[in-house]
GUSE-408712 format. One record per residue (C-alpha): x, y, z; residue in three letters. Coordinates in pm, whole numbers, padded with zeros to 5 digits, always signed. Layout:
XYZALA ...
END
This chain:
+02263-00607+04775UNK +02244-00933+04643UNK +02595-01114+04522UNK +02402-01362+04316UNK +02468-01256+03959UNK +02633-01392+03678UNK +02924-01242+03602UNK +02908-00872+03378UNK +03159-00914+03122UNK +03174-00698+02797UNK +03061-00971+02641UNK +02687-01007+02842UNK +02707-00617+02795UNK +02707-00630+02448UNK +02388-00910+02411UNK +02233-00674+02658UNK +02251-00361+02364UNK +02492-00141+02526UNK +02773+00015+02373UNK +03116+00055+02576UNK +02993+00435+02640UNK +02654+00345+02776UNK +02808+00098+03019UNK +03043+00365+03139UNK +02718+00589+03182UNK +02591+00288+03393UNK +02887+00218+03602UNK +02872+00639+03646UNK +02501+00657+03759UNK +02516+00393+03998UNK +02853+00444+04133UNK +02927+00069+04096UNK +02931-00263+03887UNK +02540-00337+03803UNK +02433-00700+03861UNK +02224-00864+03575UNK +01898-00757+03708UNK +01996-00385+03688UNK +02189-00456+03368UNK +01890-00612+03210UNK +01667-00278+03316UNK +01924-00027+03184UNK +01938-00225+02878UNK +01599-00233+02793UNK +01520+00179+02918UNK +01806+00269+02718UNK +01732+00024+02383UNK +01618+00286+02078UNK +01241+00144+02116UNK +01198+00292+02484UNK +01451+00556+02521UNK +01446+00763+02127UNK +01796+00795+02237UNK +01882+00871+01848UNK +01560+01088+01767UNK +01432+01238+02087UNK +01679+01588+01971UNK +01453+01628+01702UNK +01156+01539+01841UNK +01145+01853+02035UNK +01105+02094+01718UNK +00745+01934+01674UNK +00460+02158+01754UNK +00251+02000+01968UNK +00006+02257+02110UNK -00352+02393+01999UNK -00652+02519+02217UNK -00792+02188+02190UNK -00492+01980+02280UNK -00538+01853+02654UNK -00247+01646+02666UNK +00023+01610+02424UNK +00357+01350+02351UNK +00490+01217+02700UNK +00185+01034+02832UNK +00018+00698+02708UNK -00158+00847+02406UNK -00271+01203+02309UNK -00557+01401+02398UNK -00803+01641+02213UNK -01123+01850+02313UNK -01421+01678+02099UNK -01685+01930+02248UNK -02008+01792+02462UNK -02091+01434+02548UNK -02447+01284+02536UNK -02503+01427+02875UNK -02356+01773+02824UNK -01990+01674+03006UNK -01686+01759+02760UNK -01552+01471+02614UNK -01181+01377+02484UNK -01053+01184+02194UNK -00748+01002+02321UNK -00521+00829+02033UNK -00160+00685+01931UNK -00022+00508+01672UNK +00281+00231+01741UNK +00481-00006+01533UNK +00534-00406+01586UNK +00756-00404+01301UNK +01022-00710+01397UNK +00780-00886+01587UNK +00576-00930+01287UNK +00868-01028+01093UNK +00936-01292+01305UNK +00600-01435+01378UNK +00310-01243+01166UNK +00052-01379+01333UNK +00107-01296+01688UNK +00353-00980+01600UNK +00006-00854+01460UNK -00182-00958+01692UNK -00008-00793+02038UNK +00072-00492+01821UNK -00337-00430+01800UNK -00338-00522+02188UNK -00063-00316+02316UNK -00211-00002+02137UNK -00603-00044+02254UNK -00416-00043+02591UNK -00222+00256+02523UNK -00582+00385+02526UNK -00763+00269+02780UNK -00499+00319+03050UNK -00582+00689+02992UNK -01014+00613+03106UNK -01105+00591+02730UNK -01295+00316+02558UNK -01122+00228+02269UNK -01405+00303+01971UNK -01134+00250+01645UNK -00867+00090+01513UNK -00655+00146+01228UNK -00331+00027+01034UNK -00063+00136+00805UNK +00118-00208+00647UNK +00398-00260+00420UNK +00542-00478+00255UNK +00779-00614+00003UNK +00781-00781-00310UNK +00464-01011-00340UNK +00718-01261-00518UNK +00915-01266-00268UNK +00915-01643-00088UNK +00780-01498+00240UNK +00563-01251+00138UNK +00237-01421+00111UNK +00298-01579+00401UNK +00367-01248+00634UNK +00046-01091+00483UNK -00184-01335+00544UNK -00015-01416+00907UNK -00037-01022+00955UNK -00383-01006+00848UNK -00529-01248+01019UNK -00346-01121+01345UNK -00508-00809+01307UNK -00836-00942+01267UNK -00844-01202+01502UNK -00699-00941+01810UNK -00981-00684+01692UNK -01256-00865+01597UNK -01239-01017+01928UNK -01195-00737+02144UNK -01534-00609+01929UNK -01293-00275+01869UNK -01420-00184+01457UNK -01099-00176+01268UNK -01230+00120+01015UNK -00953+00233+00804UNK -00574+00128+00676UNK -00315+00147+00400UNK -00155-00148+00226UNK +00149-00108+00029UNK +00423-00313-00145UNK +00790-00194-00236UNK +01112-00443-00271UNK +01311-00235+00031UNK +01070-00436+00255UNK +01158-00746+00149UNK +01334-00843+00485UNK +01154-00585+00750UNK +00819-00524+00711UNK +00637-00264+00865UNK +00285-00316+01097UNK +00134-00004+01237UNK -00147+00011+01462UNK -00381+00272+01586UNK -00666+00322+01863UNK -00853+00602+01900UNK -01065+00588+02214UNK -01358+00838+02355UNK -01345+00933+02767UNK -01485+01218+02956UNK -01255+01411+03073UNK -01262+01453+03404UNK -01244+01097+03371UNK -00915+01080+03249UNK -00594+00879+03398UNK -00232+00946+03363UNK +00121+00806+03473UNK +00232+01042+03796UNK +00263+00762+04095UNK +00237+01008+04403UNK +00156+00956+04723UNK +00429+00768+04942UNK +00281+00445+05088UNK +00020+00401+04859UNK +00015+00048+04723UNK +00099-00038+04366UNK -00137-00320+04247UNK -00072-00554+03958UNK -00364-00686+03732UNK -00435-00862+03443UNK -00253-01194+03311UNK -00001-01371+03451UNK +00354-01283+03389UNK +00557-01571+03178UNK +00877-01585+02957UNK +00723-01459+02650UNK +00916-01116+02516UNK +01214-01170+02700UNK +01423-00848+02558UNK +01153-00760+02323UNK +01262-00418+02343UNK +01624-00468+02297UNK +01525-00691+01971UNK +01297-00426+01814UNK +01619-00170+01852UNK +01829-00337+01648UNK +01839-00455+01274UNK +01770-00807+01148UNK +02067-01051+01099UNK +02097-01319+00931UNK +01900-01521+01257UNK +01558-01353+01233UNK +01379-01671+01264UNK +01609-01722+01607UNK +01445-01434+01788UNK +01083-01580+01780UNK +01074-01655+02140UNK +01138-01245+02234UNK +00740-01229+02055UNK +00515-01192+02250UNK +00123-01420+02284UNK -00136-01221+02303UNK -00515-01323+02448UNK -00811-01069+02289UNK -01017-01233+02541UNK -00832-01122+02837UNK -00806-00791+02643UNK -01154-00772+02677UNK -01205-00890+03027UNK -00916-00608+03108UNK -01119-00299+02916UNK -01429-00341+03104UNK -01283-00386+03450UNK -00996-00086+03400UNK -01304+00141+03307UNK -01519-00011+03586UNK -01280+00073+03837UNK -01204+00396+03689UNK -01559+00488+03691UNK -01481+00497+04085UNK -01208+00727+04244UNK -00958+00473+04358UNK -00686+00511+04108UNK -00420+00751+04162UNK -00186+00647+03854UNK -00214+00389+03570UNK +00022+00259+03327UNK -00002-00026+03090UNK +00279-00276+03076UNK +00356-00227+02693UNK +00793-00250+02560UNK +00985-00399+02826UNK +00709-00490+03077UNK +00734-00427+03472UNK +01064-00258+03408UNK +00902+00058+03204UNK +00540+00086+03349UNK +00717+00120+03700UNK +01010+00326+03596UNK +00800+00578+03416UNK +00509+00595+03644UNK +00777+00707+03918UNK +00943+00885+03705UNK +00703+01080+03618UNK +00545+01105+03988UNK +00899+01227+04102UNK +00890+00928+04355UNK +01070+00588+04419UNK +00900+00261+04425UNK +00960-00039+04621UNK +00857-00409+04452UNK +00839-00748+04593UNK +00888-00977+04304UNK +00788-01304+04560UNK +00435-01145+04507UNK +00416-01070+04067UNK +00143-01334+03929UNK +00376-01559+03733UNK +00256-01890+03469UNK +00580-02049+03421UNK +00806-02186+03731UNK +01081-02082+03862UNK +01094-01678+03721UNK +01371-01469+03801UNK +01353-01135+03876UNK +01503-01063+03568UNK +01251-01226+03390UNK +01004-01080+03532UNK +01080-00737+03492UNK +01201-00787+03099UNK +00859-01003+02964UNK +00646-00871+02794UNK +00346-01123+02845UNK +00052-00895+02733UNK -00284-00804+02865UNK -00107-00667+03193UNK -00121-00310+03367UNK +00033-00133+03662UNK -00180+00076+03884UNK -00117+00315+04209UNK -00468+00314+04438UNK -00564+00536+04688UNK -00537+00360+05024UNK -00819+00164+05192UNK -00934+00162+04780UNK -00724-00236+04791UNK -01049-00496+04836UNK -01316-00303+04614UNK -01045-00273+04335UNK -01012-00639+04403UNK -01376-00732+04369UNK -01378-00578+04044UNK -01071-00763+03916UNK -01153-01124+04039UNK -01543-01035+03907UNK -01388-01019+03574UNK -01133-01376+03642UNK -00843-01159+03660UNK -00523-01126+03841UNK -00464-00866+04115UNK -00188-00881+04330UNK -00045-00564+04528UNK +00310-00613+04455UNK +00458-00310+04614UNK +00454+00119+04751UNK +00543+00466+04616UNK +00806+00569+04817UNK +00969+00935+04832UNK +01321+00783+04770UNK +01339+00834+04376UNK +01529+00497+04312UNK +01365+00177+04202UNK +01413-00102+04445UNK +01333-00448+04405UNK +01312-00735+04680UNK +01313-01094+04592UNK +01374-01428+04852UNK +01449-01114+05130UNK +01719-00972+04948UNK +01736-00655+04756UNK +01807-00783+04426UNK +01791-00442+04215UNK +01862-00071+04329UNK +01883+00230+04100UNK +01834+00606+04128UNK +01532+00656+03870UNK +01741+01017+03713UNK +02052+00796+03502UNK +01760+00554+03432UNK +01514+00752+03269UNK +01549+01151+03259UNK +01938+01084+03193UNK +01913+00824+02940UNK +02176+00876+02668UNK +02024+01144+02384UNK +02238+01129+02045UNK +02319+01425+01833UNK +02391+01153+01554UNK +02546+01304+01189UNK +02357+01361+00916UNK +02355+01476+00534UNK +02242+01859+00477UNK +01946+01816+00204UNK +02128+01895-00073UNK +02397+01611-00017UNK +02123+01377+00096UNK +01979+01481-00287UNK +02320+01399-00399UNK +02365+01103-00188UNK +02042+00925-00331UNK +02038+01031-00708UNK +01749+01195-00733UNK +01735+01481-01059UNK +01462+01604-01239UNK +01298+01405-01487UNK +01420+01534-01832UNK +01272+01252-02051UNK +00889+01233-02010UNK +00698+00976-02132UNK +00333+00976-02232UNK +00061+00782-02239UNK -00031+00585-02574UNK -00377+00445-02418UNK -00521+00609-02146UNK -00771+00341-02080UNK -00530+00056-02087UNK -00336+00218-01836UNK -00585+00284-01614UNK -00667-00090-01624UNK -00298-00201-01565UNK -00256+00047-01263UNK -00586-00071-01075UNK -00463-00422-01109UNK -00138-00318-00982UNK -00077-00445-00621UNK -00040-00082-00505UNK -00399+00015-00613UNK -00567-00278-00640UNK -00872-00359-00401UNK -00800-00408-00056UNK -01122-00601-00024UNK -00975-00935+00132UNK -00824-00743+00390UNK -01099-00517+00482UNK -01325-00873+00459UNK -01073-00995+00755UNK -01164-00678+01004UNK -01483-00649+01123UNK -01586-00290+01072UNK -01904-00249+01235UNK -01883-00428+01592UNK -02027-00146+01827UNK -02286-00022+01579UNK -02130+00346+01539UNK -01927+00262+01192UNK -02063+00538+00973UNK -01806+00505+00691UNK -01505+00256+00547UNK -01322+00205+00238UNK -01381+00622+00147UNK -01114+00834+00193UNK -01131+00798+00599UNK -01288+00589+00817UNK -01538+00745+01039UNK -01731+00662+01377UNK -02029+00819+01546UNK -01913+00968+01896UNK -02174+00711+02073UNK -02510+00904+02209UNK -02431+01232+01994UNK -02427+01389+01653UNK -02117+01386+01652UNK -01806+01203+01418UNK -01460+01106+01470UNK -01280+01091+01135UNK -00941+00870+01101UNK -00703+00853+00845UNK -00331+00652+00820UNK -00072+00825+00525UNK +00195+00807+00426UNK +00391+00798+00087UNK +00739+00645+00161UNK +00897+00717-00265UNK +00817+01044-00189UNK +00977+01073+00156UNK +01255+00903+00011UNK +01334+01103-00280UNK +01311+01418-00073UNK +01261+01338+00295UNK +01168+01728+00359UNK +00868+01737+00124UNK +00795+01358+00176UNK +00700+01459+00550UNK +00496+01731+00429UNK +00314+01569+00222UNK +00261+01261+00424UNK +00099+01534+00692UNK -00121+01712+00398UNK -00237+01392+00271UNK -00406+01294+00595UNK -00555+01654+00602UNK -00715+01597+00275UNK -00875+01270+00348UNK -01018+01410+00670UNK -01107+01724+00489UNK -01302+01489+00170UNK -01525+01343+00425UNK -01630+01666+00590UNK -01429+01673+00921UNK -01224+01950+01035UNK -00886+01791+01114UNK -00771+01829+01459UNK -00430+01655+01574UNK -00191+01396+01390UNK -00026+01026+01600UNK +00267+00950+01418UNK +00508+00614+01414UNK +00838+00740+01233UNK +00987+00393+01108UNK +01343+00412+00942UNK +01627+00223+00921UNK +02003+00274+01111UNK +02032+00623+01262UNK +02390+00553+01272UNK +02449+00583+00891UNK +02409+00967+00834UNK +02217+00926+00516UNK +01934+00755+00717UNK +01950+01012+00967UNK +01929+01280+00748UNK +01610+01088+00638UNK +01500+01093+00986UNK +01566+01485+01050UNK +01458+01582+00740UNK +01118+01436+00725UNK +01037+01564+01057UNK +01126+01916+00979UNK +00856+01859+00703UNK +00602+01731+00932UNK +00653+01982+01194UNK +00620+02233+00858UNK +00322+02082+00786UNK +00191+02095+01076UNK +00210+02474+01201UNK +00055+02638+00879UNK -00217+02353+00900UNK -00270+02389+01213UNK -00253+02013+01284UNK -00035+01920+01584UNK +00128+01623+01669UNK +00019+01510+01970UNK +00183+01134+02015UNK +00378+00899+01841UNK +00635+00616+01806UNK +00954+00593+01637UNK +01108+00283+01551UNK +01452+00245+01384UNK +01684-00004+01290UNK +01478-00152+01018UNK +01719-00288+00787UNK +01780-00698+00723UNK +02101-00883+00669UNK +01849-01163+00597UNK +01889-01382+00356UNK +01662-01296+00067UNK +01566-00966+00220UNK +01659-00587+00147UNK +01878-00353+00342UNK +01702-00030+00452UNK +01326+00001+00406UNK +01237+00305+00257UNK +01186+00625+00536UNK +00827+00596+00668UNK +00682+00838+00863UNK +00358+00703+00919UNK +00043+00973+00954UNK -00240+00895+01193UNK -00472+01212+01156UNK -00776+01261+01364UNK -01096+01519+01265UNK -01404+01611+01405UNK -01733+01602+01222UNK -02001+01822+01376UNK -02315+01647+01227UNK -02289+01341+01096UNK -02583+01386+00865UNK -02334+01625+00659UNK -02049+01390+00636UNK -01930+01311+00276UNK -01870+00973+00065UNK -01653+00925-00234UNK -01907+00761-00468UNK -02079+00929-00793UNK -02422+00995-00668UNK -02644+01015-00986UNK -02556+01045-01388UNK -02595+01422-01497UNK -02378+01580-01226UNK -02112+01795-01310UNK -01741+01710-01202UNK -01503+01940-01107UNK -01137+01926-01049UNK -01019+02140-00721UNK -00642+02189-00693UNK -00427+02531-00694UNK -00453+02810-00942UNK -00054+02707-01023UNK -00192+02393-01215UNK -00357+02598-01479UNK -00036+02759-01603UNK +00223+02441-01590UNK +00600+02473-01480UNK +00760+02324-01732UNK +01074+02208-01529UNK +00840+02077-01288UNK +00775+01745-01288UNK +00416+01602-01250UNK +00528+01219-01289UNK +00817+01213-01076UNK +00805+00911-00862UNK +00448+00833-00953UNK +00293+00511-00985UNK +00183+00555-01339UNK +00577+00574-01411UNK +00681+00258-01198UNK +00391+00088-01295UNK +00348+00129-01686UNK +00721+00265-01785UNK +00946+00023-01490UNK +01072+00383-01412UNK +01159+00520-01083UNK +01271+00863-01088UNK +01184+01237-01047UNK +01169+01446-00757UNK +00888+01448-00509UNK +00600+01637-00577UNK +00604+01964-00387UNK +00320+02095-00135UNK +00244+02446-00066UNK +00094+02420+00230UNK -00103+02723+00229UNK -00270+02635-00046UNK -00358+02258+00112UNK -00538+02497+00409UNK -00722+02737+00127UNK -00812+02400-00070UNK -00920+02233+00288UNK -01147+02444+00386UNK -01317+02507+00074UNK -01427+02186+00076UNK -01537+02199+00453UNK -01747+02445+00316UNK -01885+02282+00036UNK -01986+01979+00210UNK -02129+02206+00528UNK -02355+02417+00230UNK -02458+02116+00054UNK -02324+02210-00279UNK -02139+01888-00333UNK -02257+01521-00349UNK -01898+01313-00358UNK -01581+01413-00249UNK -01254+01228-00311UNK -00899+01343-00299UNK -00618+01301-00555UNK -00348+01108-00451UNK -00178+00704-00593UNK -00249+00767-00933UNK -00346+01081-01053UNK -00665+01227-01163UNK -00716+00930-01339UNK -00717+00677-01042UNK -00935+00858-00823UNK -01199+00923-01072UNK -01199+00521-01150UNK -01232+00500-00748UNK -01584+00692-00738UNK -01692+00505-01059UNK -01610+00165-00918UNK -01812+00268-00589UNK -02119+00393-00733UNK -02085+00163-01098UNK -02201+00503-01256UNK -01928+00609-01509UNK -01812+00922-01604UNK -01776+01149-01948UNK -01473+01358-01975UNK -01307+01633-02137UNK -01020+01577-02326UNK -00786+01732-02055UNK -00541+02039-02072UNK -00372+02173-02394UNK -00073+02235-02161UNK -00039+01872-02054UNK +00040+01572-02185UNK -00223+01311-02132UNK -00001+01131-01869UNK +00066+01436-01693UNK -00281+01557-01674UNK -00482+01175-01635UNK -00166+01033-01410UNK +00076+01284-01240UNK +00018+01328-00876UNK +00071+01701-00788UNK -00084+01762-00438UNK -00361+01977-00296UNK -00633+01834-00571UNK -00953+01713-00509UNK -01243+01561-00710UNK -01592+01671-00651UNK -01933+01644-00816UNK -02187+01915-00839UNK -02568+01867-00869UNK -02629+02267-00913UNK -02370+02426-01105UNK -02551+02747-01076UNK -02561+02738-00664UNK -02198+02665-00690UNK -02119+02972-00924UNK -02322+03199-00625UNK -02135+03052-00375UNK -01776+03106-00536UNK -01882+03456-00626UNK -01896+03545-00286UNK -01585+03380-00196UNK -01328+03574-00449UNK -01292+03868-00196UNK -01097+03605+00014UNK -00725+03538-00197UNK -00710+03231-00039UNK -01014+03145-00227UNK -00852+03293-00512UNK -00565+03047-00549UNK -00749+02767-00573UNK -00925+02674-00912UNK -01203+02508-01021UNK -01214+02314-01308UNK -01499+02139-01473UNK -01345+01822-01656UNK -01648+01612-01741UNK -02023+01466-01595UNK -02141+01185-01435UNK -02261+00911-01616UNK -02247+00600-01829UNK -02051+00287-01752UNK -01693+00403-01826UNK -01418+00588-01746UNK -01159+00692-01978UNK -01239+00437-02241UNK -01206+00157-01938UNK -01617-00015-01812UNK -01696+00014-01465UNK -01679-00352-01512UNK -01325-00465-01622UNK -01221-00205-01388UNK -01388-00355-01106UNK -01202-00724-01248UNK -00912-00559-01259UNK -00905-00371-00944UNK -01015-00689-00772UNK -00750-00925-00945UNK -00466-00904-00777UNK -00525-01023-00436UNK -00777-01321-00540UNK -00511-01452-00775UNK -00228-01456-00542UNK -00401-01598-00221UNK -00518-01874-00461UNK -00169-01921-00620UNK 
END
């Protein structure tokens, strides 16, 4: 073993992210002092980001498993059955969602960027080409001195990584709240097609065969990215630019086509991308999960900069890099391939039987450690946390008692379209470019959607998530965050399949954020079993709270929703605009809503509250989950019989909102009834109760045949239909289609000109 090493003193433990018990664990698993190689490694497989050492416990209760699940949480991405390719194989749609949260912080620009890269190669490692990308953003007040700065650094990062790569970025969610003033949030997703007995995973087997590195050069960039992104922001954010990493889309690009060309052959025995904490975790986990060792000559890694050390090598994060195990005598075509696209390939080591990671630098052995205390014993918390009713207790929330009403309807409306929280996203969307690859079928609706290339076929994507909610009750806030991407896949006709999640919240060490953390979980997993809409991969990332000047402490608990449906026949899929004047609109939500609670409280939390009353209070609106499956598939079955011509579900807003959304899409307007004589106006126009759609009905009388036949079914029965109005005109509410549109469109053209 090599003696040269800098010292390990408690205080080089401590930059490295370990607490006095997690060095003990070290000295305990490898039986001696580690040197600052194997220090750096156990630091960065043990930080939060890698290791979920505070959430993995509860990760476990999430269901995970459906007929058409092929592969669930524990490989690159997740895997569902999509049914027949073009040429009669089955295919697979392979997704994940991740967070560069701090990078972005840092440096917006590049955070975005290499959070868009390192989740396309999530993807693709598995054999899939990546055919979608989407995003869930937040962030803080647009007053704040940063802010317009981060979004338009943010923005253009995610544009500029995707348009290049000629991946369609087809759907997203922008929002802004003061708690993420000093951490904002960037979430990216992929969703990728393969066939699947195309597809790649992790294992490394097969002692002696050679482990091959491709892609870019390795250089200094990311240093203890992991470590950085597991812990919260002090007051020296702008100090930990250099652990960001530089991403290349046209390396990216160069690296999809000659992964899936070499794929196409059958010389790869195991793949891994080199995502959080580089070398270090694509080699760990692919002989981890192989139940093998692996042997590395670090003279041999492609490196830019001079003079890398080991430990720099295995920590960067320099992007556009993967990790591969080939079959033997599989070494010079795999080559070919690599150099034909002006890429790296270097073999850099073997599998070996001995389960320990070895490393070999200048002919000494600079790094030795048994793979089990490095991965499959990593530390796993049991961390304390608030029972729901002290959580409730802990963060103030009470019923509303004093509810407000609306004095103009209209002007309202106006004032919560301009409103940076529903305003048009149109100079974002302007930014992505959605139709690259020619198989965008629909943006901007309630989901995005793609054609499955060469078939009838549709993927349909949606990103939710409603962080006042999860914060005034985490339990329902995960529900709902769950339901809500049901509903959008279920308004554009698909049949919802499996969720990606990335669970960001703040220090997991304060119980009330941990409660947060459990809490919302045991919602989504909720959620998930009666809707029969597993999770099946994910991200957490915690510790996003800033000491920063100027900037917040926790952000609010986000449990970002990446759903994922199947549409059968594109020709039935379904948009949110009015269609024609004359057609009859009906409100779809549960039977409940007719006869009001009245200590129930349809305003809670809402925007309509915030936005027109400065008001933040209430509980969380509750979801009854059967009745989001009942509701669901009635409208599945509207859209598949043709008896509805827009679709659009009720969510920011109220009623109100999303009606103003299908006006503002077609420019047809809409007449409407007065409302309920057991509502107030703002209850009725503005409260945000779940499980409601909006639909439009060009035969009434087919409609009334069809529900007739479906009251024999009680799920059927629970949910109502009520007719509230007809299409037509050039208003809504008292508000044109046209100062809506100026209003809606306001926000963002005024402040990136400001």
């Amino acid at each position: 073993m090599s003696t040269k090493t800098s010292e390990i003193t408690p205080e080089v433990v401590a930059q490295h992210g370990l607490s006095e018990e997690e060095y003990a664990r070290v000295l305990k698993g490898l039986g001696r002092e580690p040197n600052l190689v194997e220090l750096g490694i156990f630091s960065v497989m043990w930080s939060e980001h890698c290791s979920y050492k505070s959430s993995r416990l509860h990760l476990k209760k999430l269901p995970t498993e459906a007929p058409w699940v092929i592969c669930g949480p524990g490989e690159n991405a997740g895997i569902i059955d999509i049914g027949a390719g073009p040429d009669g194989k089955p295919q697979a749609a392979i997704f994940k969602m991740e967070s560069h949260n701090h990078p972005s912080y840092i440096e917006p620009y590049q955070g975005a960027a290499t959070g868009v890269g390192g989740i396309l190669r999530d993807v693709f490692t598995m054999g899939a080409r990546p055919v979608a990308n989407a995003n869930a953003l937040r962030f803080g007040r647009p007053d704040h001195p940063k802010m317009k700065h981060l979004v338009q650094g943010v923005v253009a990062g995610i544009g500029g990584y995707g348009n290049c790569v000629g991946v369609p970025t087809v759907c997203g969610e922008t929002n802004f709240h003061p708690a993420y003033d000093g951490n904002i949030l960037v979430n990216a997703m992929t969703v990728g097609v393969a066939d699947q007995d195309k597809i790649f995973y992790s294992a490394a087997t097969g002692v002696g065969n050679p482990i091959v590195y491709v892609g870019s050069k390795t250089g200094r960039d990311g240093i203890h990215g992991a470590t950085m992104a597991s812990a919260d922001f002090e007051e020296d954010a702008e100090a930990k630019r250099p652990t960001v990493q530089v991403g290349d889309p046209f390396t990216e690009k160069l690296l999809i086509e000659a992964c899936l060309e070499l794929m196409a052959t059958d010389a790869i025995v195991a793949i891994q991308d080199m995502g959080a904490a580089g070398l270090t975790s694509s080699s760990v986990e692919m002989a981890t999960n192989g139940k093998a060792g692996i042997r590395l000559d670090m003279n041999k890694v492609p490196c830019r900069e001079e003079g890398m050390t080991p430990y720099e090598m295995m920590l960067s994060e320099s992007q556009e890099r993967m990790l591969m195990v080939l079959k033997p005598g599989k070494e010079a075509m795999a080559q070919a391939i690599f150099e034909k696209w002006e890429l790296d390939f270097a073999i850099i080591g073997e599998v070996t039987d001995t389960q320990h990671m070895v490393l070999e630098f200048d002919g000494e052995v600079v790094c030795d450690i048994p793979l089990g205390p490095l991965a499959a014993d990593a530390p796993e918390y049991d961390r304390p946390y608030l029972s729901r009713e002290d959580y409730a207790t802990w963060a103030g929330i009470s019923p509303m008692t004093d509810r407000p009403d609306s004095a103009d309807v209209g002007a309202d409306l106006i004032k919560l379209l301009a409103s940076p929280n529903l305003c048009s996203r149109s100079w974002i969307a302007e930014q992505y470019d959605s139709q690259v690859g020619a198989d965008t079928l629909q943006t901007g609706g309630d989901a995005g959607v793609v054609r499955v290339h060469g078939t009838k076929k549709a993927l349909a994507i949606s990103t939710d998530c409603t962080p006042r909610y999860v914060y005034a009750d985490p339990y329902e806030g995960g529900k709902q965050a769950i339901a809500e991407a049901y509903r959008n896949l279920c308004a554009v006709g698909a049949r919802p399949l499996a969720v990606t999640n990335c669970l960001n919240f703040a220090n997991p060490q304060r119980p009330e954020i941990m409660a947060q953390l459990v809490h919302a979980l045991d919602g989504m997993g909720k959620a998930c079993r009666v809707l029969d809409f597993p999770i099946v991969s994910g991200n957490v990332s915690l510790y996003n709270e800033s000491k920063a000047t100027g900037g917040g402490s926790a952000i609010l608990p986000t449990p970002a929703i990446g759903g994922v449906g199947i549409i059968d026949d594109y020709d039935y899929m379904m948009t949110m605009p009015f269609k024609a004047a004359g057609e009859t609109i009906y409100l779809i939500a549960p039977e409940t809503w007719a006869t009001p609670d009245p200590e129930r409280s349809h305003l809670g939390k809402s925007l309509w509250l915030s936005e027109i009353h400065g008001r933040d209070e209430g509980r969380a609106p509750p979801v009854d989950l059967t009745l989001e499956k009942a509701a669901g598939r009635i409208i599945r079955e509207l859209i598949a019989d043709g008896l509805v011509s827009a679709v659009h579900d009720i969510s920011d807003g109220g009623l109100a909102v999303a009606l103003a959304e299908m006006a503002m899409a077609s420019g047809i307007g809409a007449q409407l009834d007065a409302g309920h004589a057991d509502y107030s106006a703002a209850q009725w126009w503005f409260g945000e109760d779940q499980g409601r759609y909006v639909v439009t009905v060009p035969d009434t009388d087919a409609l009334n045949r069809a529900l007739a036949k479906g009251t024999e079914n009680d799920e059927t029965a629970a949910v109502g239909f009520t007719r509230i109005g007809t299409t037509g005109g050039d208003s809504v509410l008292g508000a044109s289609v046209d100062d809506m549109r100026a209003a809606h469109r306001r926000f963002f053209s005024e402040w990136m000109e400001s």
